[in-house]
C-alpha positions in Angstrom: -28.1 -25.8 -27.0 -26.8 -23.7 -29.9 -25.3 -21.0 -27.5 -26.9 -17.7 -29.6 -28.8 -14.9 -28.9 -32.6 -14.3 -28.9 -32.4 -11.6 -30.8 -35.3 -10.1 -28.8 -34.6 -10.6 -25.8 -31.0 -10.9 -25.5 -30.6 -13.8 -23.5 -28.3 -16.4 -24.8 -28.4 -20.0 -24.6 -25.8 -21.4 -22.3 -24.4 -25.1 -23.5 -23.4 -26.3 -19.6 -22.4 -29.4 -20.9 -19.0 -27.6 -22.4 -18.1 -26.5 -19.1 -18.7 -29.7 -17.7 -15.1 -32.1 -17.3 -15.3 -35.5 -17.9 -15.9 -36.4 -13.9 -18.4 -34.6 -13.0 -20.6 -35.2 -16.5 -20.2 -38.5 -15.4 -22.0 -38.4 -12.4 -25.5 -39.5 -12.4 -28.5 -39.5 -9.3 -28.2 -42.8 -6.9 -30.8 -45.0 -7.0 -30.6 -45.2 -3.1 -30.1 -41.0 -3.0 -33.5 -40.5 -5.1 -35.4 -43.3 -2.7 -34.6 -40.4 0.1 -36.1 -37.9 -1.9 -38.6 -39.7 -2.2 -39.1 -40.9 1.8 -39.2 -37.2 2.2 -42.5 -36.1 0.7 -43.9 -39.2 1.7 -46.7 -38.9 4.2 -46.0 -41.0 7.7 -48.1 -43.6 6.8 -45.4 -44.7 4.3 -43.4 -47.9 5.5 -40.3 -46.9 5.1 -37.6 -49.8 4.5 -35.4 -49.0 2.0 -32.5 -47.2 3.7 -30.0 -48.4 6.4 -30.8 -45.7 8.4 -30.0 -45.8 12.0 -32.8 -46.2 14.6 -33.8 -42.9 15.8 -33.9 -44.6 19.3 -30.5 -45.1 19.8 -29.1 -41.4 19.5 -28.1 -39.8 22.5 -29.1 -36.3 22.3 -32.9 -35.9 23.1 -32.9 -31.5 23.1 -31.1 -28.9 23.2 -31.7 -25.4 24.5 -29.6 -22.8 22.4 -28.7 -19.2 24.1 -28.3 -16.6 21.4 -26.9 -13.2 21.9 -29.9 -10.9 23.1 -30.7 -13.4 25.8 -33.4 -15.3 23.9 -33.5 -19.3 23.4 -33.7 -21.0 20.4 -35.3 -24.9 21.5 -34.5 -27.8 19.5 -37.4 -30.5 20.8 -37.0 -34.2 20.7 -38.9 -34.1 17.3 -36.0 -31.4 15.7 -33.2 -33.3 17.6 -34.2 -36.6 15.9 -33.9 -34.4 12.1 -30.6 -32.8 13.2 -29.2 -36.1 13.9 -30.2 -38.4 11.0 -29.1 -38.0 7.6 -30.3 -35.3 5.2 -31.0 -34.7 1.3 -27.8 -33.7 -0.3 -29.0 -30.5 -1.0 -29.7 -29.5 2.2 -32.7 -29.9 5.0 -35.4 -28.4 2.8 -36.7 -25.3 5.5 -33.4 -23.9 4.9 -33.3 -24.2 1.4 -36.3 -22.7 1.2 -35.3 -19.9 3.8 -32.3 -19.3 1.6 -33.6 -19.1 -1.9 -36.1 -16.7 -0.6 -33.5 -15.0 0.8 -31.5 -14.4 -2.6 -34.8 -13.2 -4.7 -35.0 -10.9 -2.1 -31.7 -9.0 -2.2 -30.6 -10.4 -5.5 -33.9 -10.7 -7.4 -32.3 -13.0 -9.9 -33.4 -12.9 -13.5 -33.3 -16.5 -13.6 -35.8 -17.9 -11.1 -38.6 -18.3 -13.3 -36.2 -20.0 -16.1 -36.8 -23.6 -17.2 -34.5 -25.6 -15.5 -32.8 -26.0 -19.3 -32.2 -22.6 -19.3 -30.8 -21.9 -16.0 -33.0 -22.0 -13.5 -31.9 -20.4 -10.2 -31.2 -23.4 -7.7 -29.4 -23.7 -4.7 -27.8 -26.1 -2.1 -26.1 -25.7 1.3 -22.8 -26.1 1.4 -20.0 -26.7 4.2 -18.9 -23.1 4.3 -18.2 -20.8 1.1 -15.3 -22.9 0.4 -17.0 -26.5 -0.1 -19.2 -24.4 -2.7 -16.1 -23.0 -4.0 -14.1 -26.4 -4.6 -17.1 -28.5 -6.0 -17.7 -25.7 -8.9 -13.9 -26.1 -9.8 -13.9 -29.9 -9.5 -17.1 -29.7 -11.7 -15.5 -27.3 -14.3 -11.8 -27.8 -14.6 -9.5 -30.2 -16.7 -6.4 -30.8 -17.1 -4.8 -27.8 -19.6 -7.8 -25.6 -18.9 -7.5 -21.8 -19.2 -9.0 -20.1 -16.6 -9.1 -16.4 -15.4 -8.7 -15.1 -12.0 -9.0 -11.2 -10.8 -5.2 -10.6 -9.3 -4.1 -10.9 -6.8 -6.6 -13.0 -5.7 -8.1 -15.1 -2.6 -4.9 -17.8 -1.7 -7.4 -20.7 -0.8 -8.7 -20.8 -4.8 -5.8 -20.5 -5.7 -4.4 -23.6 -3.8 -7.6 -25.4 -5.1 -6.7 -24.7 -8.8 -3.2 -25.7 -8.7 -3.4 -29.0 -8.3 -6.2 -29.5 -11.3 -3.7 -29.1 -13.7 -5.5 -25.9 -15.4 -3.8 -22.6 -16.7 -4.2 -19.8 -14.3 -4.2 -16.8 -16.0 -4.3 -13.5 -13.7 -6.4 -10.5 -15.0 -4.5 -7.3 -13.6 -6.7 -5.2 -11.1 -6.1 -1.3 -10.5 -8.0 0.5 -7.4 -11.3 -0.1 -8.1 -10.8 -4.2 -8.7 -11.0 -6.1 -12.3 -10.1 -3.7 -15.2 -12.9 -4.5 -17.8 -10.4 -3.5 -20.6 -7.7 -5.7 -19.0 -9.8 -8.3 -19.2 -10.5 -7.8 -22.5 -6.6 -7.3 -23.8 -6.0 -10.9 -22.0 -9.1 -12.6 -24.4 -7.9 -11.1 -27.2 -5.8 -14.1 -28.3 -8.8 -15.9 -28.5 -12.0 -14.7 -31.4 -15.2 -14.8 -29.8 -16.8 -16.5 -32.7 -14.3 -19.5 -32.2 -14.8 -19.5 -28.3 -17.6 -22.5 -28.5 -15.6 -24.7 -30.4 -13.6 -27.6 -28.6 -10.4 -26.6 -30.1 -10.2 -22.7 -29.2 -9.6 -23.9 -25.3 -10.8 -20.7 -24.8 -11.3 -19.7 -20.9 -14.2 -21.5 -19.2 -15.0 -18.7 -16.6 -13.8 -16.1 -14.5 -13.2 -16.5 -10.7 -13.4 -13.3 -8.4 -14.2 -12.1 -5.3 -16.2 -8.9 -6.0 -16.9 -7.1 -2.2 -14.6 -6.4 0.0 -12.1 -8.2 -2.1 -9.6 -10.9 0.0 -7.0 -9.5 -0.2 -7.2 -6.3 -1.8 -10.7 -4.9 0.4 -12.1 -3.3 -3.4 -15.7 -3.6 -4.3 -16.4 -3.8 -8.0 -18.9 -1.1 -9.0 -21.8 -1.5 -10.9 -20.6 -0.3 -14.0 -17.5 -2.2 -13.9 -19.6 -5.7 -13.1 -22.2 -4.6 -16.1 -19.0 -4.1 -18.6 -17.4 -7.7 -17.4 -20.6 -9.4 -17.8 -21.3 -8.6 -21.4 -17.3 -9.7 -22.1 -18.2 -13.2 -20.6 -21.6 -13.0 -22.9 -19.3 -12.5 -25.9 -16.7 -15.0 -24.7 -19.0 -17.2 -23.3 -17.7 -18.0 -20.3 -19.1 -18.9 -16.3 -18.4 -16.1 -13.8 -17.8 -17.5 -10.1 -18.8 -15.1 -7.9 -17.3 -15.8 -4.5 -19.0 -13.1 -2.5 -18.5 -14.1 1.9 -17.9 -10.3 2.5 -21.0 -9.2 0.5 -23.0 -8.4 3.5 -19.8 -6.5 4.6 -20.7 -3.3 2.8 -19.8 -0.1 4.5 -22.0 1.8 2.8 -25.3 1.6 1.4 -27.4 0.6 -0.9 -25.3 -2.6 -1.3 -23.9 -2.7 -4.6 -25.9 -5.0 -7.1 -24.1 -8.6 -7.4 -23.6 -10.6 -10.8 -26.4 -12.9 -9.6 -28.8 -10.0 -10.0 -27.6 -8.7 -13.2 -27.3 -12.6 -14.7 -29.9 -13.2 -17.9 -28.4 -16.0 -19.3 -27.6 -18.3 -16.0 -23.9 -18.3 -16.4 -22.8 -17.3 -12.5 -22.1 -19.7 -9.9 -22.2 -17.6 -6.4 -21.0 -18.4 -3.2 -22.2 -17.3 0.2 -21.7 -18.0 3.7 -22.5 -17.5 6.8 -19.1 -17.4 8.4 -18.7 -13.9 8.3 -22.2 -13.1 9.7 -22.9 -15.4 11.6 -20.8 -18.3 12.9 -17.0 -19.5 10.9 -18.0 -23.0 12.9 -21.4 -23.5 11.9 -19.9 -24.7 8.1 -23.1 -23.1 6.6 -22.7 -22.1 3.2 -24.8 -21.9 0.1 -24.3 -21.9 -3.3 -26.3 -20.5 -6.0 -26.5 -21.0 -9.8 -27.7 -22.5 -12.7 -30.1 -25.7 -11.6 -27.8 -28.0 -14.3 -25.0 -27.3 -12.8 -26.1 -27.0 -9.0 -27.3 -30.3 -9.6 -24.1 -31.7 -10.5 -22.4 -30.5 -7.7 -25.1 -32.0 -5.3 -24.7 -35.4 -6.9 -20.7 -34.8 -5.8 -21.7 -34.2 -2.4 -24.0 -37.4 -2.4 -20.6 -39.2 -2.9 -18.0 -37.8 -0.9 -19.2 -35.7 2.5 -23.2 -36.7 1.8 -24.3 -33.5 3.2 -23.7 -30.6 5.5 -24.0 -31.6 9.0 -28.0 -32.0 10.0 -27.4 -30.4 13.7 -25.9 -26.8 12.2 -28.2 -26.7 9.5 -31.5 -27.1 11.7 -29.5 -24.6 14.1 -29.3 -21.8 11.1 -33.0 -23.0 9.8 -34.2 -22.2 14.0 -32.3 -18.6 13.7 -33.3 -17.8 10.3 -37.0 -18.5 11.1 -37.0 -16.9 14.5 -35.4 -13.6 12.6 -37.4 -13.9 9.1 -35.5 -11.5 6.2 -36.0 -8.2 8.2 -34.3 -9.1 10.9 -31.6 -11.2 9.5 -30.3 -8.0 7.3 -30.6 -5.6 10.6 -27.8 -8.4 12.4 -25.5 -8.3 8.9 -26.1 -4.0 9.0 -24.7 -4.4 12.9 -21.7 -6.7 11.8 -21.0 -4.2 8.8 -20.9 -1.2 11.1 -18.7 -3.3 14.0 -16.0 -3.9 10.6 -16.5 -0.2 9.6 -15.3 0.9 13.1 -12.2 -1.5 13.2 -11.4 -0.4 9.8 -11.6 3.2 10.7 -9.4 2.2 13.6 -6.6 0.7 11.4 -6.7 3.5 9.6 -6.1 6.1 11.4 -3.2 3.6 12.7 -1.9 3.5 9.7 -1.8 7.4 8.9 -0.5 7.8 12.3 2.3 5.1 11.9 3.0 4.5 8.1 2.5 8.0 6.1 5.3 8.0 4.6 6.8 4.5 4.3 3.5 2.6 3.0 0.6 3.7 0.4 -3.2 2.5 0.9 -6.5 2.8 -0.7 -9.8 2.9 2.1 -11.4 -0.1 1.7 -14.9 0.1 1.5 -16.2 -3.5 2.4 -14.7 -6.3 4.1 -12.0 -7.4 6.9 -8.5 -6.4 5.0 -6.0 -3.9 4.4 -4.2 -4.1 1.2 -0.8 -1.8 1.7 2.1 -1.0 -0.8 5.6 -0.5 1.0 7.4 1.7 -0.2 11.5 1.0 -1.1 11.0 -2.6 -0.8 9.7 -5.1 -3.7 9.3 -8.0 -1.8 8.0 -8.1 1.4 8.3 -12.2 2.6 11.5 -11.1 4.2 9.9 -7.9 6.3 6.3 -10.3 6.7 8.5 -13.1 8.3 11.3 -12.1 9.6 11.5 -8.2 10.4 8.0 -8.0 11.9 7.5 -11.5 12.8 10.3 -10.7 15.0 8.5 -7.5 16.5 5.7 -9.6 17.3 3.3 -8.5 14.5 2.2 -11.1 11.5 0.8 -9.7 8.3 0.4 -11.8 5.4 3.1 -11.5 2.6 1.4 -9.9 -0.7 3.0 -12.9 -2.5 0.7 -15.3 -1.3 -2.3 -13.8 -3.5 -0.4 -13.4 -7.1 -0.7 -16.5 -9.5 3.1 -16.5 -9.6 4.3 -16.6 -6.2 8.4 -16.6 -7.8 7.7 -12.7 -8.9 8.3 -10.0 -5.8 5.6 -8.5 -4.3 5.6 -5.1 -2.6 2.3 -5.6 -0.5 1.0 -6.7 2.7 -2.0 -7.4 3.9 -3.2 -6.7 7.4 -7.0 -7.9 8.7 -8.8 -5.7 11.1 -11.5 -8.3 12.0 -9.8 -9.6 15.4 -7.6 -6.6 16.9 -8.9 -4.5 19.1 -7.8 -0.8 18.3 -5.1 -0.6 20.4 -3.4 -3.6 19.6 -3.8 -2.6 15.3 -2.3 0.9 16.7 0.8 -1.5 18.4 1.0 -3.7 15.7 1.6 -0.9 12.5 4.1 0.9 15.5 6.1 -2.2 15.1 5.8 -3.0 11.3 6.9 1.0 10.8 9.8 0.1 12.9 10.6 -3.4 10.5 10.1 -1.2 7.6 12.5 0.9 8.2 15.0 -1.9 9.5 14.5 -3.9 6.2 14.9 -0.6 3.9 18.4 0.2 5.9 19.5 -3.1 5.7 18.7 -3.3 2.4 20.7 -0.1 1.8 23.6 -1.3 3.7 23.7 -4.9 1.1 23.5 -2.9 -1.9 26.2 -0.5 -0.4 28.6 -3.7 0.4 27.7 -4.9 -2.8 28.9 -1.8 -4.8 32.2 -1.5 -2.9 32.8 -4.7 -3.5 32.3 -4.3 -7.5 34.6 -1.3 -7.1 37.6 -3.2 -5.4 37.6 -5.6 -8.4 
C-alpha cells in the first residue's frame, strides 16, 4: 500500500508489512493448523483422519457443574466437557469469538469492522490474559534498534517485555491528565513526517499506553487528548497499542471513548482482559486489531502455546452466554463501584495520614494510587526498607520510568485488595517511614557538611 490519504474520506492506507520484523513476516498458516479449520465447519459426517488428536474416550473429566456468585449453576455436559478438553483453533473456540467481537462493536463500534481485510478489518483472537496479547504484538513489531514510544512512567511488565528486544525505549513525559499530545509531538520532531515511511528514517513504529485507569499513575486520557494523539500517529504513521485491562474500571460514566472507536485507518492494536472483571486465573484475554496483523499473531500462537486453554474458554463462552451484553456490563458497573469505594477509602487515608508530607491526584479509573513524597527524590530506600520495615509494601516509582538509574520521588499504592482499615494502617505507617527517611536524610547531609567544614 502507498500509505496516503483519500483525500475524501480521510482514511489512510496503512503498509503493515513495515511494521512487521523479520520473524513474525516469516510466519506462514500450517498445513496441519488450516486442516483444523477446516474439521471445524465440517458437518459430522466428515471422516476425520488427519490429526493426531487424542481419543475423546480416554479423558477423564465427563461434566462439571460450576457455582457462580448469585447461587446459579453454569453446567458443562459431557458433549461441552469433550470441546473443553480437546484442542482448539488458535484463535480461540469460535462461540467466544463471536461473543467477543460482538461485544467490542457494541461499546467500541469500531470504524473498521466493515473494512476489507487489506484495509484493516477489525479481527480478534483470545488470548492468555492481556499480557499474552501484549507480548505477541511486540514480538510481531519490534527489531533490534527499533524506536519505540511509551507514555511515562509506564506499566513495568511492558517494559520488561521490551528490554530484552533490543529496541529504543523512548518515554513520552505525562502531566495529570496522562500523555501530553504536544510532548509527544516535541519528541517526533527529530523525525519529518514526510520521511517517516522510508526504511532509513527509523522513525517510531508505534506508541504503547495504557489509557484508563493508567498502571501506575490511575489517569484516564480524555477524549480530546486521545483525538489530538491519534492524528499525530496519522501524520507519523505509526501503530498505537492500546493496553486497556482497567477500561471497564471507569468511575464515572459515560465511559470515555477508546482509540479502537475513534480508529479509521486500522492502526490500533488493543488489549483486553478479563482479569480485572472477572477471574485473574481464568487467563482470558482478547486482542483486537487490524485482521493482517491479528493474523500474524495467531499464527505465533499456533507455534508456541497453540491456544488458550479449551476448559476456561468454554467456562467464559457458558458465562457470557448465560449473561448476554446487558448483563455482562451491569457485573463490570458493580466491580467499578466496589473500586470506586476502596478508592474513596484510601483516600480519605491518605488526607488523614499524608497531607502534608505526600501530593496526589484522585484517580478516576483503576486499582492505583500514584503519590509524590515530598523531601525525598528517591523512594527505593523508604519503599524497601523504611516501610517494608513497618510492615507496609508499596511499589517504588522507579520501577515504571524507562530509566530505572534516574531517582524517582513516587510510590504507588493499589487499593484493590485492602480492606479500609488495613489502607488506613498501612499510610499510618508509611507517614511514620516518611518522616524517618526525611530525618535521616537530614541528619547525612548534616554529617556531611560538618565534615566538609572540618577539612
Amino acid at each position: 500500500m502507498s500509505g496516503h490519504s483519500d483525500a475524501q474520506t480521510g482514511i489512510a492506507d496503512v503498509n503493515y508489512s513495515r511494521f512487521l520484523n523479520s520473524v513474525s513476516a516469516a510466519r506462514e498458516q500450517s498445513v496441519i493448523k488450516s486442516l483444523r479449520v477446516l474439521a471445524s465447519k465440517s458437518h459430522s459426517s466428515l471422516i476425520s483422519m488427519w490429526g493426531g488428536v487424542p481419543n475423546s474416550s480416554t479423558y477423564l473429566f465427563k461434566k462439571a457443574s460450576i457455582t457462580i456468585y448469585d447461587g446459579s449453576v453454569i453446567e458443562i455436559d459431557e458433549d461441552l466437557m469433550k470441546i473443553a478438553l480437546d484442542y482448539s483453533l488458535g484463535q480461540g473456540i469460535p462461540a467466544l469469538v463471536s461473543w467477543l467481537k460482538d461485544l467490542q462493536i457494541l461499546v467500541h463500534n469500531p470504524p473498521t469492522v466493515n473494512y476489507s481485510p487489506d484495509k484493516g478489518q477489525m479481527e480478534l483472537c483470545i488470548t492468555n490474559g492481556g499480557l499474552e496479547g501484549l507480548s505477541k504484538v511486540f514480538e510481531m513489531l519490534v527489531s533490534p534498534g527499533d524506536n519505540v514510544l511509551v507514555g511515562e512512567p509506564i506499566y513495568e511488565g511492558a517494559l520488561t517485555m521490551l528490554r530484552p528486544l533490543g529496541c529504543n525505549i523512548i518515554g513520552v513525559p505525562s502531566d495529570d491528565q496522562g500523555i501530553n499530545p504536544q510532548a509527544l509531538k516535541e519528541v517526533l520532531s527529530k523525525w519529518r513526517p514526510e520521511d517517516v515511511r522510508k526504511p532509513e528514517s527509523r522513525s517510531p513504529k508505534f506508541l504503547y499506553t495504557v489509557p484508563t485507569g493508567g498502571n501506575p499513575i490511575g489517569i484516564t486520557l480524555s477524549t480530546e487528548r486521545k483525538k489530538a494523539i491519534y492524528q499525530i500517529a496519522r501524520e507519523y504513521d505509526f501503530l498505537i497499542i492500546e493496553d486497556d485491562p482497567y477500561y471497564y474500571l471507569q468511575f464515572t460514566k459515560p465511559l470515555v471513548p477508546s482509540f479502537l472507536s475513534m480508529d479509521v485507518d486500522g492502526r490500533v492494536l488493543r488489549t483486553d482482559s478479563m482479569s480485572k472483571v472477572v477471574s485473574p486465573g481464568l487467563r482470558i484475554g482478547f486482542l483486537t486489531g487490524p485482521k493482517p496483523l491479528i493474523h500474524k499473531a495467531i499464527l505465533h500462537m499456533e507455534s508456541s502455546s497453540m491456544h488458550v486453554s479449551a476448559f476456561t474458554q468454554v467456562m467464559t463462552s457458558q458465562l457470557l452466554y448465560r449473561w448476554g451484553q446487558k448483563d455482562f456490563l451491569e457485573h463490570t458497573d458493580r466491580v467499578a463501584e466496589f473500586y470506586r469505594l476502596q478508592r474513596d477509602a484510601m483516600l480519605l487515608s491518605a488526607d488523614k495520614w499524608l497531607t502534608g508530607l505526600a501530593e496526589w491526584q484522585c484517580p478516576n479509573a483503576g486499582m492505583f494510587l500514584w503519590i509524590k513524597i515530598k523531601n525525598i527524590q528517591d523512594t527505593e530506600n523508604l519503599v524497601l526498607e523504611k516501610a517494608f520495615k513497618k510492615e507496609v509494601l508499596l511499589a517504588p516509582g522507579n520501577s515504571y520510568l524507562t530509566d530505572r538509574s534516574k531517582p524517582c520521588p513516587y510510590v504507588r499504592a493499589s487499593f484493590s485488595t485492602c480492606s479500609p482499615e488495613q489502607i488506613d494502617k498501612g499510610f499510618q505507617s508509611l507517614a511514620m517511614a516518611i518522616k524517618e527517611e526525611i530525618t535521616s536524610g537530614k541528619e547525612i547531609n548534616g554529617l556531611s557538611k560538618e565534615k566538609d567544614g572540618s577539612q
